[in-house]
C-alpha positions, 0 to 999 in steps of 0.5 A: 704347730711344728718348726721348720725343717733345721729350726728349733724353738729356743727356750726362754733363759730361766729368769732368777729372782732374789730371796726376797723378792720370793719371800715378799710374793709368798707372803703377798699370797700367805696373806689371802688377798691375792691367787697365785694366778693374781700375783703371776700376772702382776710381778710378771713371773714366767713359770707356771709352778714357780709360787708353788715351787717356793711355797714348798720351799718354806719361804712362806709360814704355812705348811704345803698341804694349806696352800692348796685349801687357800688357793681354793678358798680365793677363788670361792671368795673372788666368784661369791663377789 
């Protein structure tokens, strides 16, 4: 879908989100209770790699090549229900 002639789409302004608040999301995932897709929708977090982003960033417990077996293994549990 293209924009009218002279418009351009405007971007979101990048929503900022505290230390804690990545922390707390981070551990909610660490935990394995919830899919990063899970915990997107229910804080309302707008970036597609934002919780990937922050687990890279050691605000978690876990070693980054763990996540993705994690995230696998969730959703393997979620669908066997």
């Amino acid at each position: 879908m293209s924009t009218p002639r002279g418009k351009r789409s405007q971007r979101m302004p990048a929503q900022l989100y505290s230390e804690a608040f990545k922390r707390q999301v981070v551990s909610e995932f660490e935990s394995g209770l919830s899919t990063k897709a899970q915990l997107k929708r229910k804080y309302g977090i707008a970036g597609n790699g934002c919780i990937s982003r922050w687990l890279k960033k050691k605000y978690g417990k876990l070693n980054y090549q763990s996540y993705h077996n994690l995230d696998t293994q969730l959703w393997a549990n979620l669908l066997s229900m």
